[in-house]
N, C-alpha and C positions, 0 to 999 in steps of 0.2 A: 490546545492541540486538537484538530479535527481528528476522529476515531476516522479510522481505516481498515476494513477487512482487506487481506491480504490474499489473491488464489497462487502457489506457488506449484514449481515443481518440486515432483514428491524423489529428491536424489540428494544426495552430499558429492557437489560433481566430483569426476573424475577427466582426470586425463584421459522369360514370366508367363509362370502358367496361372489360370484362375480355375475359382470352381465353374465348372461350365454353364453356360447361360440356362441350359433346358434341367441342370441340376437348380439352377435358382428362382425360375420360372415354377418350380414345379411347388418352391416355398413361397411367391411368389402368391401363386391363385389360392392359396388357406390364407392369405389376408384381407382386410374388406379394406381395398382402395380408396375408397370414398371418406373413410374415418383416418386415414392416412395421410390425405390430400387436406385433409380440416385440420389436423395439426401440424403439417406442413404449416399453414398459412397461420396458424395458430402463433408458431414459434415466431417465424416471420415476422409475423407484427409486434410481437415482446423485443424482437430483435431491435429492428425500426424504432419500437419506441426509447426504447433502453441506448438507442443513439442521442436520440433528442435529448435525453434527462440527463445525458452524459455530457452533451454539449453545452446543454443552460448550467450545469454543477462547476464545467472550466469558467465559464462568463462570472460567474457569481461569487469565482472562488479562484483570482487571477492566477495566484499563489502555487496554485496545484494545476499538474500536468496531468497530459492522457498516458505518456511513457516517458521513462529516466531510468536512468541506473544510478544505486545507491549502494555501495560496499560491495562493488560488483555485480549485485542481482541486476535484473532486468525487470521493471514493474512496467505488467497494461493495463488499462481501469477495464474491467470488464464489465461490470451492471452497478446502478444504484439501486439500493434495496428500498423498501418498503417505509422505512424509517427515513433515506435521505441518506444512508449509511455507503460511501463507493466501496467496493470489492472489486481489489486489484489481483493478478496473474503476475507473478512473479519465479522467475528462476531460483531458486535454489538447491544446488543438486550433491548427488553423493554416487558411490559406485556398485558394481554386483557381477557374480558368477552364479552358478547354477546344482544345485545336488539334487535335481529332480527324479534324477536316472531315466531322463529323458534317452538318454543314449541305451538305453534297454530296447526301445522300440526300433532303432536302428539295424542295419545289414548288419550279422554276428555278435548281436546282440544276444541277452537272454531267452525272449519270447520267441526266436525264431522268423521275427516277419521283416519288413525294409518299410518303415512308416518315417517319411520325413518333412511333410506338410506341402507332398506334390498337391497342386493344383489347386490350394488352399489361399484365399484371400484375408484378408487380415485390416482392419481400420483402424491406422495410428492419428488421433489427434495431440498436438503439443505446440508450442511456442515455437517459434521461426519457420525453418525452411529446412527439410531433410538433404543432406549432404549426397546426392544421388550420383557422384561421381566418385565416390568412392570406392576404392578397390571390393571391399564389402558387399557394396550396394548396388551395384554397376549393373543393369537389368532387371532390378527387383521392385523398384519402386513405382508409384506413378503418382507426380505431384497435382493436387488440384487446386482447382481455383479458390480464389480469396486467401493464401497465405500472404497473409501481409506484412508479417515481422520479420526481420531480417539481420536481428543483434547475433553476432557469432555463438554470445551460449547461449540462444534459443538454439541454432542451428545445431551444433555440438550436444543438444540435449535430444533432438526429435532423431538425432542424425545414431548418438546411443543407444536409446529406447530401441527403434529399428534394425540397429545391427543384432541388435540380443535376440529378437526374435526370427527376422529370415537372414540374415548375414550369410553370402553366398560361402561355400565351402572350398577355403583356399587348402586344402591338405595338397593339393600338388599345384604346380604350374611358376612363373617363374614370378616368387612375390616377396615383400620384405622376408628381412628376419623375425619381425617383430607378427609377422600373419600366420605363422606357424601354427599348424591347429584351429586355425580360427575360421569360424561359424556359426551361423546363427542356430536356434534349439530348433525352429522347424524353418533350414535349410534353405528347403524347395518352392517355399512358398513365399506370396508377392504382399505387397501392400500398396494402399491406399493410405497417401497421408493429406493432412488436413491442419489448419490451424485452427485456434482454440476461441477464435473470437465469436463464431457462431455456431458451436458445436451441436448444440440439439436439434437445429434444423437440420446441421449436414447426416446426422445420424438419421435423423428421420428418411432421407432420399438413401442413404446406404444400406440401413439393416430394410426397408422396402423392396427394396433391390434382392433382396435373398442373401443376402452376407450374415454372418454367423457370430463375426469376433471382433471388439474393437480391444485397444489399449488407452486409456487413459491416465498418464504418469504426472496430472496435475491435482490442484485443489485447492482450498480455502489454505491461506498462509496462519490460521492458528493463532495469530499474534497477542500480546498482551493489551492490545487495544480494540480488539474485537468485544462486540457483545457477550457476554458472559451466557446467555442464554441459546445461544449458536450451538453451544457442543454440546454435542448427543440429540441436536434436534433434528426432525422430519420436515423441512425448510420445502422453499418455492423447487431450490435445486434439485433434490431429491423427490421431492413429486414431482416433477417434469421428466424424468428418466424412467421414473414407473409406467407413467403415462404414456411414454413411448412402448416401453418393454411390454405392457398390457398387449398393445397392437400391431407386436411384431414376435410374436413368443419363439420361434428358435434363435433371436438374436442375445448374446450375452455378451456385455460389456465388462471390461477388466478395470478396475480402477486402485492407483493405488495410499494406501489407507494416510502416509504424512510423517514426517520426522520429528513433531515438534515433544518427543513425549519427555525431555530434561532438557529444552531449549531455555537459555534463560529469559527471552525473548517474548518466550509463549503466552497465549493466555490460559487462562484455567489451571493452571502450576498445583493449584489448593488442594488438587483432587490425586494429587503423585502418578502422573502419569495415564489413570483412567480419564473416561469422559470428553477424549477429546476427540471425538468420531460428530464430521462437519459435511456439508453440501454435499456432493454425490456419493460420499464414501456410507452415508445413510443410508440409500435408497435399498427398498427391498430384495428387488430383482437382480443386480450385478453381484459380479465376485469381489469383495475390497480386499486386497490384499498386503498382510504385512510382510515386516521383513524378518528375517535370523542369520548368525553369523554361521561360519564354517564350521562352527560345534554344534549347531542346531541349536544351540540356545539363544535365548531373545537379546537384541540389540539394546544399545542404551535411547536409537533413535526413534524405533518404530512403534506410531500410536497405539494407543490400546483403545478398547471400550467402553463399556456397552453403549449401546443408545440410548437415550433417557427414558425408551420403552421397552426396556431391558433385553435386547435384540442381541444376538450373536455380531459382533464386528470386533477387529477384523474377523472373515468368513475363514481363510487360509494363511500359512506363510509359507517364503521360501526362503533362499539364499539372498538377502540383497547389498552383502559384505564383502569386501580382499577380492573383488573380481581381478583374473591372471589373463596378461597378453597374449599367453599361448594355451589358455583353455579352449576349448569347442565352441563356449557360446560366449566368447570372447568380444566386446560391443566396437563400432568403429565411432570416430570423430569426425568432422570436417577442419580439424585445423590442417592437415595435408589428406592426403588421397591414401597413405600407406601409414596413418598415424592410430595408434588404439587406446582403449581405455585405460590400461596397465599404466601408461608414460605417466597418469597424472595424478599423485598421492592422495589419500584421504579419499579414496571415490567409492561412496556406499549409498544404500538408503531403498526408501521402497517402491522410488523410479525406476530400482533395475529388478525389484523383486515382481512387477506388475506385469512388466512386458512378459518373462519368461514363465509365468502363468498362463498367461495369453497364449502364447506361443505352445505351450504344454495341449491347450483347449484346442487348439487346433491340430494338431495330433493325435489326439484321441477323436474326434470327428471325423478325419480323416481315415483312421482305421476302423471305428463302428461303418462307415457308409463301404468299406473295402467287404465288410465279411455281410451288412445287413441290404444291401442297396438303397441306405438313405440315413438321413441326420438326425441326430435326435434334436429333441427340443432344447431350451436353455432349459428348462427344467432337471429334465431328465442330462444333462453334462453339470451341472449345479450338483445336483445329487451325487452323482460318480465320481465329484473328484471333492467333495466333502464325504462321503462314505469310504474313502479308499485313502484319507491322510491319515498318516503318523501320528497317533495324540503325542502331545509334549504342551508341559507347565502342569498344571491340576490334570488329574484323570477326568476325562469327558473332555466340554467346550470349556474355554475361557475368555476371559474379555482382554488377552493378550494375544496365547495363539491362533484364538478362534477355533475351528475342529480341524487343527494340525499341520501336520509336513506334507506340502504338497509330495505325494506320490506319484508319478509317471507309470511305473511299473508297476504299479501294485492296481492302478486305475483300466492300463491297458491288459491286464492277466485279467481282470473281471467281463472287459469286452467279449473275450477267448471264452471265458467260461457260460457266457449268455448265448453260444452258440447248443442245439442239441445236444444230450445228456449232459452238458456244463451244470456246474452247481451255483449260476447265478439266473437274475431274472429282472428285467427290465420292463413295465409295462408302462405305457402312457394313458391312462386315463381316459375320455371324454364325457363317461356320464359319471352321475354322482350321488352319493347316498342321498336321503331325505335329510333336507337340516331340521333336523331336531333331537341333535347332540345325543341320540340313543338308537336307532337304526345304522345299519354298517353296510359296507363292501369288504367278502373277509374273502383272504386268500389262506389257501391250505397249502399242506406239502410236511414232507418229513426232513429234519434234520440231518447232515451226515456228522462227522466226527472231529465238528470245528465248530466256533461262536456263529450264531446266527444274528445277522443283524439287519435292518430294517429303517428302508428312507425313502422320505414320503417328501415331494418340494413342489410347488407352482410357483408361476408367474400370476403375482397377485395384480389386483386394481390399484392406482393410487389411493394413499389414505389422505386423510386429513392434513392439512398443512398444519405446521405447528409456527406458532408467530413471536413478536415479542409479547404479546400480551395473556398469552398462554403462560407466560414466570420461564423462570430458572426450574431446570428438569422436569418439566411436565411427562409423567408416566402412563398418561394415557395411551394403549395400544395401538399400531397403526394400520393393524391389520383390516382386510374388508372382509378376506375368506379366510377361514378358522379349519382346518382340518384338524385331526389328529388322529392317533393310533393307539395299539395296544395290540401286544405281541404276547398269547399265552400260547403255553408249551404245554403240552400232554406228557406222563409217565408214559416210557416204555412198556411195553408187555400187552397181554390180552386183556385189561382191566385196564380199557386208555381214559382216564381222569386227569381232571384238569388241577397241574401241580403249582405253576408260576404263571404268573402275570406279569409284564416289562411293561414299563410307561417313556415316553419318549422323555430325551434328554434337552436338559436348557442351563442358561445362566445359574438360575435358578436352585435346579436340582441336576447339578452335574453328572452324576454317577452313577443313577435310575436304579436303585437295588433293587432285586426282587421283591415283589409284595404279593403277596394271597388277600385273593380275592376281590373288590374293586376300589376304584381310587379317580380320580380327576384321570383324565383318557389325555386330552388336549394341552399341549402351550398354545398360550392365549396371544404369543408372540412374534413370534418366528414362522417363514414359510418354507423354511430347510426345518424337516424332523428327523432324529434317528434314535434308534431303538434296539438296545444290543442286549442279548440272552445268552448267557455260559451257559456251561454243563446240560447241553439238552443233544448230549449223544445220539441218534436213531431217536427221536422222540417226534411226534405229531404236533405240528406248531399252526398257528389260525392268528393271521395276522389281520386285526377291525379297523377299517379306516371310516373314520366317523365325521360328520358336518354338524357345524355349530349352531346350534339356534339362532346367533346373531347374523351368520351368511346370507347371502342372496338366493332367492332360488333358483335363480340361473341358475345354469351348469357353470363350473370351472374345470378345465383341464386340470390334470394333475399326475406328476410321474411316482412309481413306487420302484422302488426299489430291492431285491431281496440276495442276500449272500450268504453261504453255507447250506444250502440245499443240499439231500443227495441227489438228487436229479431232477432237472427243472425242466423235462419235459414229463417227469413223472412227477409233477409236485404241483403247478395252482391251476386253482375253479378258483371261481368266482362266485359266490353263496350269497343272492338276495334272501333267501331266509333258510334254517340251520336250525338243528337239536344242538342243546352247547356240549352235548357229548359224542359227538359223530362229526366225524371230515369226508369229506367226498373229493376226490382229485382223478386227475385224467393222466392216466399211463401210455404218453404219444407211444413209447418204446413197443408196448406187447399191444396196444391199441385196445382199452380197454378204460372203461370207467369204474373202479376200484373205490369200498366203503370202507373205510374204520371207526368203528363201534365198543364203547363198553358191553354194549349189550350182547351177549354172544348168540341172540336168536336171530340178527337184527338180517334180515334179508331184502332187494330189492319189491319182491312183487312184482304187482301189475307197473308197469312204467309206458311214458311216452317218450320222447325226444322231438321238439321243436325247432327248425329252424326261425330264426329274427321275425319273418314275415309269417307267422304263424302256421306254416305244412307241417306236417308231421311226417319225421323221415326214417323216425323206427320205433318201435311199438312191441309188446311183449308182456309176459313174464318170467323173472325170475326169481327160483329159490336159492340166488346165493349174494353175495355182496360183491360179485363182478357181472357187468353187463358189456359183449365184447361191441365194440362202436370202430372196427378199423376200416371201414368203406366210406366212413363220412368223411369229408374235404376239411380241411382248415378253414375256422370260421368259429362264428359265435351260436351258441345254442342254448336251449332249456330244456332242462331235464326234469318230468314230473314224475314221481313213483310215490305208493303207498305201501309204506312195511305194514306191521302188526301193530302201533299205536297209533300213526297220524298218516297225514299226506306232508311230502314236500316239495321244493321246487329252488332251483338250482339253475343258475346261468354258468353255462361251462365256455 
């Protein structure tokens, strides 16, 4: 028997406005065109060749076709791998609803706002042809070129996928019974869709374009005839997706993680359900997404982890079980124009858990650019909606749920809160500590009367490809840039000492207990970190973000995260260097640069204030540990002063 990897959909079936051009333009000029344009041509030619090896592999091998159906499914060959190995695209699908509280962000919701994915674009790639005349979909779509397939459950899958995410809102007008409720999770917003046969190239022209969010509800079918060295590897797939995401950093692709985790079909059976994270569901950069059923507990379908360099995957789960015809994000079909997901038994899996992640990312972009005038990066919505899940399974991350229950509302309340006096903080990065794993970027700020928690995430470089000749689980890291953190907490009171230390959370070390004193700062794995502190009521916290000796000295972007401030516009500096017993933080509210000191003599002195390009814009002394600074403009600054032991110097 010829081995055959399998790419499948990731479902157990079931039965226009855009973002504006001069919004995308504007994402558009932060990219270097010219390195875009080379992997354009790049993929291109993998593409083109991967035709040829594809053609001489039918010649050679009369036997086997390019597409068929077999027990239903729908198989397309989509590449010969390295070895001579074909890796087929295959339907296999299941069904899904939603408990995101996506509907929080909606008109008479909890939060108060109307967020429904106006004006929001969305890139569905999947098998067939999206069903665009349906009731659902009827001005939402816009089909492009090269969809080639044309099997009804490809169409019925791209055509699901789709409705989950902008499914137009039939709550009125004159429509089945069965459309009752039904709508997609962001509404208002359009897609692009795509087939699956040359997917990286077409992403390359779309997230270029200034688009923000794909879906991908396919993958490696998992099979028992697959290479064993496949799961949990860092493959050609999944460095070509990094590769991209490197060169286009506010694009974030949704992918969803596979069903095969008690298939009996599957390969890798040996390992119960771990290790079976394959082709793009690896890659550093995207969200993989599993599934859970209507209890929030894990599915008997949806794969688990780690990657064989012990990486967080799945990253998130949702709902991807018992999806209901008359729910809100109720998915449509193309077998009629008025027909939905509910009609067709059995329809689960983490095809429908993917889309409505997707769909979630684009609502939360949507309302950060509504209150900040502008997007964040994938970094920075990576972070926020792995900082803001549900844990569920082990306490911390696991190689089942990943870091938890997608939350909508609890992602969108932290949006609200990064506004003035909110008690969160979002900052994007572009310069970066010295690598050599012991100089920092520390952010200050005092605690209010909740867990303090802390996430640090980039869009890394591709790593290393891992091959067959690499074995079975090669544990080698795949990271290029190594950050990490360390989140210590000061005792309350006039005698602020340094009481707790928090180390970022992993595979690993799931549940980060306090420790005194110092310890490994870094996972040496993962480019999503997070770092959570109890019991630091009203306390002084200094969060070090540190570069690893083995990084580049490039600069790398990087987003931080921070939530449970009492006030975050009274809470972070930015301290290129620091007594370990003194915070310095900038009080926008009373407009004032404010010390806290063990020392109780500890006064500012003689002091400067620099602007970026070196002017000096305020200058003085003082004898007290407030210096009032409210004439200066928003902007970056340095602050020199000398107390009674040393000089220091502080970038505010």
């Amino acid at each position: 028997m010829k081995i055959k990897a399998a790419l499948l959909f990731q479902c157990i079936s079931l039965g226009a406005g855009a973002q504006t051009l001069e919004e995308r333009s504007q994402i558009q000029q932060t990219y270097n065109r010219d390195k875009l344009l080379q992997l354009k041509q790049k993929n291109e030619k993998i593409y083109s060749d991967q035709q040829l090896k594809i053609e001489a592999y039918l010649q050679n091998n009369p036997e086997e076709e390019k597409q068929f159906e077999k027990n239903g499914k729908f198989y397309f060959l989509h590449h010969i791998d390295a070895d001579g190995i074909p890796f087929y695209l295959t339907t296999k699908d299941v069904q899904q609803i939603q408990n995101t509280k996506a509907n929080q962000l909606y008109q008479g919701g909890n939060l108060g706002i109307n967020i429904t994915g106006t004006n929001m674009v969305a890139g569905v790639w999947d098998g067939g042809q999206v069903s665009a005349d349906h009731e659902l979909l009827t001005g939402k779509v816009q089909m492009q070129s090269g969809q080639t397939l044309s099997d009804p459950q490809g169409d019925f899958h791209m055509s699901a996928v789709t409705g989950i995410m902008v499914g137009r809102d039939l709550s009125s007008g004159n429509y089945s019974t069965l459309a009752a409720g039904a709508k997609g999770i962001a509404y208002n917003a359009t897609t692009k869709n795509y087939d699956w046969t040359n997917d990286v190239s077409e992403m390359t022209d779309f997230a270029g374009q200034g688009y923000l969010i794909s879906n991908h509800s396919y993958g490696y079918g998992n099979l028992n005839d697959m290479p064993v060295w496949i799961f949990g590897a860092y493959d050609s797939m999944s460095r070509s997706w990094d590769e991209l995401t490197k060169q286009t950093p506010y694009y974030l692709p949704f992918v969803a993680v596979g069903n095969e985790q008690t298939d009996s079909e599957s390969g890798n059976l040996a390992d119960g359900g771990f290790d079976m994270i394959t082709g793009a569901c690896s890659a550093k950069n995207v969200m993989t997404i599993g599934s859970i059923d209507p209890s929030n507990s894990m599915t008997s379908y949806s794969n688990w982890g780690p990657t064989d360099d012990g990486r967080v995957k799945p990253d998130i789960v949702t709902l991807g079980s018992d999806v209901n015809t008359v729910s809100v994000d109720t998915s449509s079909t193309p077998v009629s124009n008025n027909d939905y997901t509910g009609n067709i038994s059995d329809s689960s899996g983490t095809s429908y858990a993917s889309p409505a992640a997707a769909a979630v990312g684009l609502l939360l972009q949507q309302y950060y650019h509504s209150l900040f005038g502008s997007y964040m990066k994938a970094s920075s919505l990576k972070a926020l909606m792995l900082h803001t899940a549900d844990d569920a399974g082990n306490p911390g991350p696991d190689a089942k749920f990943g870091w938890g229950i997608l939350n909508a509302e609890k992602a969108a309340q932290t949006i609200q809160q990064m506004q003035p006096g909110g008690t969160a903080k979002l900052v994007e990065y572009t310069v970066n500590p010295v690598n050599n794993s012991s100089d920092a970027l520390s952010i200050t700020g005092i605690s209010s009367q909740q867990p303090v928690r802390a996430s640090i995430c980039w869009t890394d470089d591709e790593g290393a490809e891992q091959t067959s000749n690499d074995g079975v689980d090669n544990n080698t890291s795949r990271l290029v840039y190594r950050f990490g953190g360390s989140l210590k907490i000061q005792a309350a009171g006039s005698a602020m000492v340094e009481k707790f230390t928090f180390k970022p959370l992993s595979i690993s070390n799931p549940q980060a207990v306090a420790a005194e004193g110092t310890g490994i700062w870094d996972n040496p794995v993962d480019n999503y970190q997070q770092i959570n502190a109890s019991g630091v009521d009203n306390a002084g916290i200094n969060l070090s973000v540190y570069k690893h000796a083995s990084s580049p000295i490039a600069a790398k972007p990087f987003s931080v995260l921070i939530t449970g401030l009492k006030s975050n516009t009274a809470a972070l500096g930015t301290a290129e260097e620091r007594s370990k017993k003194k915070i310095i933080f900038h009080d926008a509210v009373n407009g004032s640069l404010k010390m806290i000191s063990n020392h109780a003599d500890d006064v500012f002195g003689i002091y400067r204030i620099y602007e970026m390009s070196g002017r000096i814009v305020q200058s003085g002394k003082e004898a007290s540990k407030e210096i009032r600074v409210k004439n200066l403009q928003k902007g970056i600054y340095i602050l020199h002063y000398a107390d009674s032991r040393q000089t220091f110097k502080f970038k505010l």
